[in-house]
C-alpha positions in Angstrom: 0.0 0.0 0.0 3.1 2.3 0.7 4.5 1.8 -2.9 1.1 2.9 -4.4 1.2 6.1 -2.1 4.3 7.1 -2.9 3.7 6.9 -6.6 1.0 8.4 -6.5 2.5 11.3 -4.5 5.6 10.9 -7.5 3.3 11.6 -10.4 1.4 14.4 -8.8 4.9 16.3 -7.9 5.7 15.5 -11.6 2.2 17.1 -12.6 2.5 20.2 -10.5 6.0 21.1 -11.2 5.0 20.3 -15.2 2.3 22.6 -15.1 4.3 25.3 -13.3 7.3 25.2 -15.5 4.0 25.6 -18.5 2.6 28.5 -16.9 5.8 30.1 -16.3 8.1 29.0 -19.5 5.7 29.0 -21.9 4.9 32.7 -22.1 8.8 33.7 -22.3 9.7 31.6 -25.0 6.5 32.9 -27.0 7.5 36.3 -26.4 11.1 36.0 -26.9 10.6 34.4 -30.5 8.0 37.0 -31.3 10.7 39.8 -30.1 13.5 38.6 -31.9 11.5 37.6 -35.0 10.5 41.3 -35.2 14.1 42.3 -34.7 15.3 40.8 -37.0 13.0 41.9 -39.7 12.1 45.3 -38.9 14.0 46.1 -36.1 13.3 46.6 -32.6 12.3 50.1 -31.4 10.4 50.5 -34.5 6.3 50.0 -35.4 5.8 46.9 -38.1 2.3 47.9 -39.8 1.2 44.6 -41.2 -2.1 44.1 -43.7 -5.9 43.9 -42.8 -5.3 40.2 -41.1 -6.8 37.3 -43.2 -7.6 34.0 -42.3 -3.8 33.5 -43.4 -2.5 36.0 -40.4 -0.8 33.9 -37.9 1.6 36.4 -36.5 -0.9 37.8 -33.5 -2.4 34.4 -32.4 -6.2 34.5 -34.3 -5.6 38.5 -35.0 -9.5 40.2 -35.5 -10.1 40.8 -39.0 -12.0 43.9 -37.8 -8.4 45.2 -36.2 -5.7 47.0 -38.1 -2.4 46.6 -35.9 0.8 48.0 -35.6 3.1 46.5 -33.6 6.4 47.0 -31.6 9.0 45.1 -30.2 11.1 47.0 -27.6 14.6 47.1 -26.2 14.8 49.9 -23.4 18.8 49.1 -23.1 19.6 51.8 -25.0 16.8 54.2 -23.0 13.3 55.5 -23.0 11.5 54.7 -25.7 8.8 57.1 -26.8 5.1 56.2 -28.1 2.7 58.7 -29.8 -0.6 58.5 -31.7 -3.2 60.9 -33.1 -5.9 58.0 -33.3 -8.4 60.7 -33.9 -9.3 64.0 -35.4 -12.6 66.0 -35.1 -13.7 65.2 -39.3 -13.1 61.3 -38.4 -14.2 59.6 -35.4 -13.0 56.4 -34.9 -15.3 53.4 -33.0 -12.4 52.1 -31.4 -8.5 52.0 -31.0 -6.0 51.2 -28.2 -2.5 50.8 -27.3 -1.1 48.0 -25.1 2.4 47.5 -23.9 3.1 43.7 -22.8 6.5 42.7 -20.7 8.9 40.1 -22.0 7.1 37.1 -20.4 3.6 38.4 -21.6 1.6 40.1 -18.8 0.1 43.0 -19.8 1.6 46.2 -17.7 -0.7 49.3 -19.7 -3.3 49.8 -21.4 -5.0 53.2 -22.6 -7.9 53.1 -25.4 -10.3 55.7 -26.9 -12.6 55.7 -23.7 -10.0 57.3 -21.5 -8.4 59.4 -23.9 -10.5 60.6 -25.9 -9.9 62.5 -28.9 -6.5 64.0 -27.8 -3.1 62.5 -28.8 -1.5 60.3 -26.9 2.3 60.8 -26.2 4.0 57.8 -23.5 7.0 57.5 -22.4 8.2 54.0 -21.7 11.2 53.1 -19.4 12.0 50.2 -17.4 13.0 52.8 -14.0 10.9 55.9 -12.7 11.5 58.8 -14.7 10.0 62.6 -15.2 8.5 62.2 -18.4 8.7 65.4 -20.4 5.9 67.8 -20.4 2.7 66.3 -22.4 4.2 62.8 -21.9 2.8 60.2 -19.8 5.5 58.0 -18.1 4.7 54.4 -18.3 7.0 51.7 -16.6 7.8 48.5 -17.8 8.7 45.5 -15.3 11.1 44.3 -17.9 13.8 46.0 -20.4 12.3 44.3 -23.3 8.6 43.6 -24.7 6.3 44.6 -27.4 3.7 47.9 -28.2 0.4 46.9 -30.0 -1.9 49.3 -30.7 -4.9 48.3 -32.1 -7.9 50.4 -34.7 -11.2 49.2 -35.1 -12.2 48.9 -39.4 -15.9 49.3 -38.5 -16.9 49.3 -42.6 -15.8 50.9 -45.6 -16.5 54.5 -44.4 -13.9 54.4 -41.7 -11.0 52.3 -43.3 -9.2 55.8 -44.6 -9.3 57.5 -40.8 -8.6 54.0 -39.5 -5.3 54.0 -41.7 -4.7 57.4 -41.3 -4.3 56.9 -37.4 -2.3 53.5 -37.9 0.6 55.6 -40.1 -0.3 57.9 -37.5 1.4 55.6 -34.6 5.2 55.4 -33.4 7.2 54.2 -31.0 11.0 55.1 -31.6 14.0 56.0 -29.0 13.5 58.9 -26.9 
């Protein structure tokens, strides 16, 4: 009966420490290859604006066909990195954008949209220590030096897709 136990207790350490080491590695190493993948063909510290996704987009995992991205991988070795937008203007009205910043192992650290902004330009300033950001800047801190920027703009129909790429050329995240 002891034997059985003691298995038992075997494969449940086994199962815990699996599904820990899942939870925790997992994440990183999706992140990393994303980061270095962008890199390497863009460059880090600079937006990628890739196509209206199709059911061929795989590089977001299921990216909205609705959602015009641009995305960012960042390296804040070098220093701040700063991140501005004019989603908006007063002749076009857009349903829905937003910006998120994700650390190296995924989590998601910020997050501003059209709800709290509004119609005003955004201007962030993203380091990986507390800093005074410079005035009109928003400081935002990152829990790790590297990561990635996504904003996102909502292609509601046909009448919107010029404002909606407007805003996405619009978008920038480049070395303070």
């Amino acid at each position: 009966m002891r034997s059985w136990a003691l298995r038992i207790a075997y494969v449940l350490a086994l199962a815990a420490a699996t599904h820990w080491l899942a939870l925790w590695l997992l994440p990183q190493v999706i992140m990393h290859q994303l980061i270095e993948r962008l890199g390497q063909e863009i460059g880090l510290n600079r937006p990628a604006r890739p196509p209206l996704p199709d059911h061929t987009s795989r590089r977001v995992v299921m990216p909205s066909p609705d959602l015009l991205y641009v995305i960012c991988a960042f390296d804040l070795a070098k220093g701040p990195l700063t991140v501005e937008a004019v989603p908006q203007s007063e002749a076009a009205r857009l349903p829905y954008w937003s910006v998120a910043f994700y650390a190296d192992n995924s989590d998601n650290f910020f997050v501003l949209n059209d709800r709290e902004a509004g119609a005003r330009p955004i201007r962030l300033m993203l380091t990986d220590g507390p800093v005074a950001a410079p005035e009109g800047a928003r400081a935002v801190v990152s829990p790790t030096r590297r990561g990635v920027v996504l904003f996102r703009v909502l292609v509601a129909d046909g009448e919107n897709r010029e404002a909606a790429e407007a805003a996405r050329r619009g978008m920038s995240c480049r070395p303070a």
